[in-house]
LUMLO-342347 format. One record per residue (C-alpha): residue in one letter; y, z, x. Coordinates in steps of 0.02 Angstrom, whole numbers, padded with zeros to 5 digits, always signed. Each point is the difference from the previous one (the first is absolute). Layout:
BEGIN
aYZX
...
This chain:
BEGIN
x+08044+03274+04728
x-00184+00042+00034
x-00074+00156-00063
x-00035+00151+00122
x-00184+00026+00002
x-00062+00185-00034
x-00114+00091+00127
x-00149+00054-00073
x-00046+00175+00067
x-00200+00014-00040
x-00033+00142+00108
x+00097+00171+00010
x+00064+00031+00188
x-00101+00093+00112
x-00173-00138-00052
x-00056-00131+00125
x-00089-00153-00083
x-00096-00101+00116
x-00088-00168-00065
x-00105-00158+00001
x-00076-00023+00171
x+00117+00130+00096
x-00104+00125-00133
x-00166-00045+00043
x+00023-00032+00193
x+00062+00180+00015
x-00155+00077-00101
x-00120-00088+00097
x+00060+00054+00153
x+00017+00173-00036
x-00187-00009-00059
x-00058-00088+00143
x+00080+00141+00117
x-00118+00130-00082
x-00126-00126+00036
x+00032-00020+00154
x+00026+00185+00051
x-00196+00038-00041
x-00065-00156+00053
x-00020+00060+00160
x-00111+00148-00046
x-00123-00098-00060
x-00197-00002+00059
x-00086+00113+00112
x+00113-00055+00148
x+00164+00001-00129
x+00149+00122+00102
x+00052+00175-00100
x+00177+00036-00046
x+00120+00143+00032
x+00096+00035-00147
x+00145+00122+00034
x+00102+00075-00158
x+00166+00071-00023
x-00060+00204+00031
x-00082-00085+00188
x-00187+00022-00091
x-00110-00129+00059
x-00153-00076-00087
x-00134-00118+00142
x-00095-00131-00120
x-00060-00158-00004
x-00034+00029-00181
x+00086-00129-00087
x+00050+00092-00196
x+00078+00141+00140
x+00092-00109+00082
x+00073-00084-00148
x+00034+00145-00074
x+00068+00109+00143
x+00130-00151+00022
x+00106+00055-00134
x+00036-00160-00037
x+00171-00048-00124
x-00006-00199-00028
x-00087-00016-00149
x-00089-00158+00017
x-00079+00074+00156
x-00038+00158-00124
x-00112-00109-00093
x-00100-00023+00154
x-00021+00189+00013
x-00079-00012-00183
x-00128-00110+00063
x-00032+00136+00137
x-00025+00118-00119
x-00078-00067-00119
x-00146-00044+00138
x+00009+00169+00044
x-00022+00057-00160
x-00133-00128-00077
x-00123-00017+00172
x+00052+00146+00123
x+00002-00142+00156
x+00061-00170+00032
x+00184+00030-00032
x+00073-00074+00184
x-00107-00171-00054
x+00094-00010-00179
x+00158+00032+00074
x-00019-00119+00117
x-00082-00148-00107
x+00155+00044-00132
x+00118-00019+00156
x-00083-00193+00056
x-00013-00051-00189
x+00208+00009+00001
x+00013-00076+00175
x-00097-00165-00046
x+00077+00021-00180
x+00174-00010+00093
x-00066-00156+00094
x-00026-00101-00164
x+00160+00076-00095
x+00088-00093+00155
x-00090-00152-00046
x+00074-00004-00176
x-00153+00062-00095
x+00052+00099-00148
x-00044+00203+00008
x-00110-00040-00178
x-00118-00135+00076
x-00034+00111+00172
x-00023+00152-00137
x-00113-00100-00091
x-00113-00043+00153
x-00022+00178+00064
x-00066+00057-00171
x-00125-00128-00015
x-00025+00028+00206
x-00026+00208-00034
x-00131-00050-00167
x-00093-00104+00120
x-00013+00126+00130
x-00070+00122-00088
x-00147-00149-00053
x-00016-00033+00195
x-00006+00182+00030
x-00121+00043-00109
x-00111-00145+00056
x+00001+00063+00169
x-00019+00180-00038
x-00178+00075+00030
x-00060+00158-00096
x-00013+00180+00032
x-00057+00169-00087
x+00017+00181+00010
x-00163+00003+00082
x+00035-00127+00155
x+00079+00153+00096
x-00012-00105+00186
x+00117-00144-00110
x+00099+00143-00056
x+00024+00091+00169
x+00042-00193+00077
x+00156-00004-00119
x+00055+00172+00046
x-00013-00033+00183
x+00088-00172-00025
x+00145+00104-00105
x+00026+00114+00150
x-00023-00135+00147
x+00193-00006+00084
x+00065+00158-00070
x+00016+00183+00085
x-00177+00059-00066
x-00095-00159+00079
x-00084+00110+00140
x-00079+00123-00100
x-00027-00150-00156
x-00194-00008+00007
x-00029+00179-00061
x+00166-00002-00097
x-00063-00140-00111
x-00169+00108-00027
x+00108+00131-00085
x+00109-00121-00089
x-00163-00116-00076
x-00067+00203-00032
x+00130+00050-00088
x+00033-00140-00113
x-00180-00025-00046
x+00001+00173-00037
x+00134+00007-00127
x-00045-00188-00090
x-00039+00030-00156
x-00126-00126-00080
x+00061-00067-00197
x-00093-00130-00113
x-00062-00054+00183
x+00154-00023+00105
x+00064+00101+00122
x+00150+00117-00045
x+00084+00076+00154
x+00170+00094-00013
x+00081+00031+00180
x+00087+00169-00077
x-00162+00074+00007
x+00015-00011+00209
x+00112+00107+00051
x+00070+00008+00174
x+00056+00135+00087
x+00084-00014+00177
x+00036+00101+00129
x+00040-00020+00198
x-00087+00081+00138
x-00161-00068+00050
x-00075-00165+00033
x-00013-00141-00150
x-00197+00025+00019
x+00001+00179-00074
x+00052-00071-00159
x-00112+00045-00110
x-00075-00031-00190
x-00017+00131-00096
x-00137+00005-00159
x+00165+00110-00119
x+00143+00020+00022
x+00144+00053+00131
x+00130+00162-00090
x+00161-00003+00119
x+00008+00178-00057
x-00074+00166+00066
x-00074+00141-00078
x+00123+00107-00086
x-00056+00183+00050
x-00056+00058+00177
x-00137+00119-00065
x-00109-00162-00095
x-00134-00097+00085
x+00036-00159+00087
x-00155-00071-00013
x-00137-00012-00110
x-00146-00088-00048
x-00074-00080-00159
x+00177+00028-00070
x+00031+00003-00183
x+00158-00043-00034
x+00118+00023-00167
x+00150-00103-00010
x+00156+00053-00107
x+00165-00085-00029
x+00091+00168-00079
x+00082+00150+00100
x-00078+00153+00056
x+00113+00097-00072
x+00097+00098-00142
x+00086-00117-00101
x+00168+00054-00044
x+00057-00015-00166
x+00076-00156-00057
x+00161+00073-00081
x+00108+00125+00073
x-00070+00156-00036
x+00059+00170+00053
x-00131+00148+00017
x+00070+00178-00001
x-00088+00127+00111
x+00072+00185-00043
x-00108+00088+00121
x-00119-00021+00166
x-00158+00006-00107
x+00050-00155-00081
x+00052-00098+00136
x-00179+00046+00068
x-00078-00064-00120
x+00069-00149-00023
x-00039-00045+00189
x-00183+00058-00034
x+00004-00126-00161
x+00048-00136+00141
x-00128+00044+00109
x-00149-00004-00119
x+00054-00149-00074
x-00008-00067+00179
x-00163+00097+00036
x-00088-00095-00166
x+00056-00176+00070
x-00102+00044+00159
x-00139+00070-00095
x-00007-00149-00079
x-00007-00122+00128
x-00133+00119+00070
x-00092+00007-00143
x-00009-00199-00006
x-00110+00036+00167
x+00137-00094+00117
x+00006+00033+00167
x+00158-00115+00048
x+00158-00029-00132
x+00130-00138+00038
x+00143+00045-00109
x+00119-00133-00051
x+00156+00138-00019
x+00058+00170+00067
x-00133+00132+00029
x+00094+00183-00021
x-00023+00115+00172
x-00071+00121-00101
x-00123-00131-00074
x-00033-00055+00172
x-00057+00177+00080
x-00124-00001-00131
x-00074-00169+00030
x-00021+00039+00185
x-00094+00186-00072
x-00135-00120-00096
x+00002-00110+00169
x+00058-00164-00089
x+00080-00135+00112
x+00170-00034-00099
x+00130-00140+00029
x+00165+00003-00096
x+00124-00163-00053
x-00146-00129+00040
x+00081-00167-00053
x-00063-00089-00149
x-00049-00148+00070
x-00115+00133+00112
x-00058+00100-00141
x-00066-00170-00085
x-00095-00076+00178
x-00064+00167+00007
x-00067-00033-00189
x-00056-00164+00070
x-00093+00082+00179
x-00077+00174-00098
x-00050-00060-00162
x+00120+00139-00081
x+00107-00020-00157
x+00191+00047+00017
x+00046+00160-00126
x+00148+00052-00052
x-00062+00174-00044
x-00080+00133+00046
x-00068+00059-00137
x-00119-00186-00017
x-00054+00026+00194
x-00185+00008-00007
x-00164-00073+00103
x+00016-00175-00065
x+00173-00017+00044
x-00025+00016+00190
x-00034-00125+00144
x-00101+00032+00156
x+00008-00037+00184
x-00117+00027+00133
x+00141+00080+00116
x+00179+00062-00045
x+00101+00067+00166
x+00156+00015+00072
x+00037-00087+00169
x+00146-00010+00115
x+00052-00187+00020
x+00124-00026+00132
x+00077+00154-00027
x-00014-00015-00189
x-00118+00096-00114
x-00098-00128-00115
x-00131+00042-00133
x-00146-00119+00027
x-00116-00027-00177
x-00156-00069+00077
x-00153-00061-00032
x+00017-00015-00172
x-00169-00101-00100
x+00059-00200-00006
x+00184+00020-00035
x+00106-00132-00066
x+00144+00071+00100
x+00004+00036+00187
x+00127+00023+00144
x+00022-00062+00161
x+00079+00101+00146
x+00092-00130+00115
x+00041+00061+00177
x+00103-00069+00134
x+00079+00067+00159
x+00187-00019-00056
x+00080-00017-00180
x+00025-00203+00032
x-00183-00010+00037
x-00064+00092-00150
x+00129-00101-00099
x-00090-00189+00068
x-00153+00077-00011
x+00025+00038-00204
x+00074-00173-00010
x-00138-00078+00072
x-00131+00113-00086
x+00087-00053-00207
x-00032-00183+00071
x-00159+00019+00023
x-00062+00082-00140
x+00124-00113-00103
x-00122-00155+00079
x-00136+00090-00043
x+00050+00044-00170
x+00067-00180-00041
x-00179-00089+00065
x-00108+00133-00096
x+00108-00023-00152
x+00012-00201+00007
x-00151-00011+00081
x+00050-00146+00102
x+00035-00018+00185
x+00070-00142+00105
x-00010-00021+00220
x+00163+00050+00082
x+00074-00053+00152
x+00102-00157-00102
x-00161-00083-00063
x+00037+00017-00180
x+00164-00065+00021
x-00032-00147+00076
x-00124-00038-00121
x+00127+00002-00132
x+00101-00112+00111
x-00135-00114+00007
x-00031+00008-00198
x+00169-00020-00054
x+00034-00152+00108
x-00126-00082-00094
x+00057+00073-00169
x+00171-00084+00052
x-00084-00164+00004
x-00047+00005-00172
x+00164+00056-00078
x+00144-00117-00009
x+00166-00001+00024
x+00124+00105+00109
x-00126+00163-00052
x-00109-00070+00125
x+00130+00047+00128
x+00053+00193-00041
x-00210-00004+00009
x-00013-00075+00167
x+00144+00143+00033
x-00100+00155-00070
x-00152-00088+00119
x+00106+00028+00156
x+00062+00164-00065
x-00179+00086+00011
x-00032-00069+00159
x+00126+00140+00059
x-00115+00136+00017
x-00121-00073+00130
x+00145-00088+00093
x+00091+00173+00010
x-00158+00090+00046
x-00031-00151+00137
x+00162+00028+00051
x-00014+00213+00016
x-00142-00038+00121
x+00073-00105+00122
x-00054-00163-00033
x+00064-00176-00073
x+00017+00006-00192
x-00004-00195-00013
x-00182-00007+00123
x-00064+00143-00101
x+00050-00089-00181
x-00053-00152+00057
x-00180+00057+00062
x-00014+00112-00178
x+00023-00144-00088
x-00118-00119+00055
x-00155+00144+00001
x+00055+00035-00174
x-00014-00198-00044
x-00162+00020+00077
x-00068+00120-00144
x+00046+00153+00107
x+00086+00096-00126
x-00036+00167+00076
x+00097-00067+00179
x+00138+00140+00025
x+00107+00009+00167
x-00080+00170+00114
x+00167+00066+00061
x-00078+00105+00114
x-00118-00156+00074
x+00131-00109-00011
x-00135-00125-00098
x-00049-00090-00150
x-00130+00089-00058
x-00111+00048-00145
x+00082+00156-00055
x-00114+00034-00148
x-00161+00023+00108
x+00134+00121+00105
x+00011+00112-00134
x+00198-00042-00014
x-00002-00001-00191
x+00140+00045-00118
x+00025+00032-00220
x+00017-00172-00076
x+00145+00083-00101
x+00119+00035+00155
x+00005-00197+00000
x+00008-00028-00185
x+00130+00136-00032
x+00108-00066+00147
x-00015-00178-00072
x+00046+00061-00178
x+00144+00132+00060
x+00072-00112+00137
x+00002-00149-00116
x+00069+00066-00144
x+00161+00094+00097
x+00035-00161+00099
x+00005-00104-00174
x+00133+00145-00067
x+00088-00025+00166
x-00007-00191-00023
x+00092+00013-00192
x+00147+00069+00048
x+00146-00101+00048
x+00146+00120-00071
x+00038+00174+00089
x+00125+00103-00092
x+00012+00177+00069
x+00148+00148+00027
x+00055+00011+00169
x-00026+00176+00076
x+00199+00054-00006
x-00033-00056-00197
x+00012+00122-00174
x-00165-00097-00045
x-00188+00082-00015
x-00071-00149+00086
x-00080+00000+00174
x+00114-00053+00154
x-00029-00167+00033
x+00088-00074+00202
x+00021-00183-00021
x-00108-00011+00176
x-00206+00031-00037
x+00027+00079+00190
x+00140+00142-00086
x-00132+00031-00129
x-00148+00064+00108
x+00044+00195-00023
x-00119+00056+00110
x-00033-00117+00125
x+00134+00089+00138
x-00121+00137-00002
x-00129-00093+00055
x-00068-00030+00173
């Protein structure tokens, strides 16, 4: 009699386990779907999306690390495509649509060869070497550019903001942004420093994107605390203090006894003088404007406004230390060390009604390192584009000062790597040379889509590209507007030579983890497990895509 054979239970119930090819055909298509929902915004004639969450709140971007991340997405493969948003975001301020979407093309041809019966570790193998010799083509093709070649500069802003919701006011909104970056760069052994903290953006609705304005200080969302002080002043000095105005209590329970009136009197007075000396002292110091990190006491207050100092109470930190930044002042935590060499200065300190709001304005403070910039817009989803368009610009600018390399937009650089790694295919053997022939075509996406977004024939536009590139024209980028093959660099249609190499190295690097797995093991939803849900279908796992329009 044969023996009964055992089932083997690997898995407790309640875990799906997916494998082999089933695995990796249902990660690359949930990638490619977040590929494929940006790809559309891409280039100065690339469509915005309407993303709609649960509460009915809607965000209007063509920003592609918002649209990512507004998604809510669940699969996880498809999350690793919302790292390489944000890690574009994070690294270069600009250029996250064209990582999301190389990342999306790199799995779509990848797929292609997988179906040939290539194995995942040769087509792996081929986009690494592919990305290393992309950043060698890039930097080839990449022409220089300093701090001091503001018209370059102001080019890259302009070409950050070109097809987003600031583009009609984006000549004299790249001024400000090439202003205020140069402005805050900070120059070590030789090399420019520049941290995008030091810009702060303020926003508010209500008038039209060309009354934003830059200001030389900083921007307090906080008003004056007492009616009877000054709300403006001139060649301000100003003290800045993290501790409270007021009388500490004591740090045990303690229980005072007061027998009679007299007592209870002058305990009070006690209060008030010690209140009295910590305005004395900040008016000894010779300041004429304290930002106070903590409470200020009424009482302490009334007497402020008597000695006509302009006073604001529960200033954040990160405000108290641009302010350090914008005045020259140092931070103390007590009164008692406030004196002359502890306080900034600004030209003007006043109080102005923004849209209904009162904001302290610190301006024209002597070459600070930190300086605001009021964004306007006639409705909240204006002001909101606006500020997204405004951090990609400045992110450009930052990333080309910093690198100080730029490359020609419009696709140019891209099919220049085409072009180079074709040839580097030709000297590598075996089935490598394939997966680099794939990562070839895979770049070409960005001028096909943008060929595409303006109307016209990807394959004539390609095809025309390619022979003025063979021709020595690397600087040949498709004019979406012209509908023509054109040199873009000469047009001023420049862009940071690390929005290419980071989009290489972050898109290239997630597809290859993508590419590894071929065994999914997660809980399902209804399951005791931490693990994330995991749907069997890549089209279940899209959280957020029902939300979208």
């Amino acid at each position: 009699m044969a023996q009964q054979a055992i089932p083997v239970v690997l898995l407790p119930e309640g875990y799906n386990r997916t494998q082999g090819r089933d695995a990796q055909r249902m990660n690359i298509t949930a990638a490619k779907m977040v590929a494929e929902a940006v790809r559309t915004t891409l280039g100065p004639k690339g469509m915005d999306k309407m993303l709609v969450d649960d509460l009915g709140d809607i965000v209007i971007t063509n920003d592609g690390a918002t649209i990512v991340d507004e998604m809510s997405i669940e699969h996880p493969a498809a999350k690793m495509i919302v790292e390489v948003a944000k890690t574009q975001d994070e690294e270069v301020g600009d250029g996250t649509t064209t990582a999301v979407v190389v990342a999306g093309e790199l799995l779509k041809n990848a797929e292609k060869l997988l179906d040939q019966g290539i194995h995942p570790s040769v087509i792996i193998k081929g986009y690494r070497i592919s990305a290393e010799e992309s950043m060698k083509i890039l930097d080839k093709i990449a022409k220089k550019v300093t701090i001091k070649d503001t018209e370059l500069l102001r080019k890259i802003s302009e070409t950050a903001m070109t097809g987003k919701g600031a583009e009609a006011s984006k000549e004299y909104l790249s001024e400000l942004a090439v202003k205020a970056v140069t402005q805050v760069a900070e120059t070590k052994d030789g090399e420019s420093e520049i941290d995008l903290e030091n810009i702060k953006l303020e926003k508010k609705q209500g008038a039209g994107i060309a009354q934003t304005e830059l200001v030389q200080g900083i921007i307090i969302d906080k008003e004056v605390v007492h009616d009877g002080m000054p709300k403006e002043l001139k060649d301000a000095k100003i003290a800045l203090v993290d501790s409270a105005m007021e009388v500490k209590e004591t740090e045990t329970d303690a229980e005072i006894r007061i027998t009679s009136p007299d007592q209870l009197q002058a305990f009070l007075d006690q209060e008030e003088k010690m209140l009295k000396k910590m305005v004395d002292q900040v008016a000894a110091s010779g300041a004429t404007v304290l930002f106070c990190q903590k409470g200020i006491d009424d009482m302490a207050q009334h007497y402020l406004a008597k000695k006509g100092i302009l006073t604001a109470r529960r200033v954040k930190k990160s405000d108290m230390e641009a302010l350090a930044r914008a005045t020259g002042a140092k931070v103390v935590s007590n009164f008692d060390d406030l004196s002359a060499k502890e306080l900034g200065s600004a030209g003007v300190v006043e109080e102005k009604k923004v849209s209904g709001d009162k904001m302290i304005f610190v301006k024209d403070c002597k070459d600070p390192k930190s300086v605001s910039v009021l964004i306007r817009g006639g409705t909240e989803h204006v002001v909101d584009e606006v500020e997204r368009a405004f951090k990609d610009a400045i992110g450009g600018v930052a990333a080309s000062i910093e690198v100080g390399k730029i490359v020609t937009g419009g696709g140019a650089p891209e099919i220049e790597l085409s072009k180079g790694l074709r040839l580097f295919a030709e000297s590598v053997g075996g089935r490598e040379q394939l997966a680099i022939n794939a990562f070839a075509d895979s770049v070409e996406i960005i001028p096909r889509t943008l060929a595409e977004s303006a109307g016209m024939d990807a394959i004539d536009v390609l095809v025309d590209m390619r022979s003025k590139h063979e021709a020595g024209g690397e600087v040949m980028g498709f004019d979406v507007f012209e509908g023509k093959v054109k040199d873009l660099f000469a047009e001023g249609v420049v862009e940071p030579q690390k929005i290419k190499t980071q989009a290489i190295k972050s898109a290239a690097e997630a597809v290859e983890l993508i590419l590894r797995i071929d065994d999914v093991i997660a809980s399902s939803s209804g399951s005791k497990g931490g693990a994330p849900a995991m749907p069997p279908g890549a089209m279940e796992g899209m959280g957020g895509m029902p939300g979208m329009m």
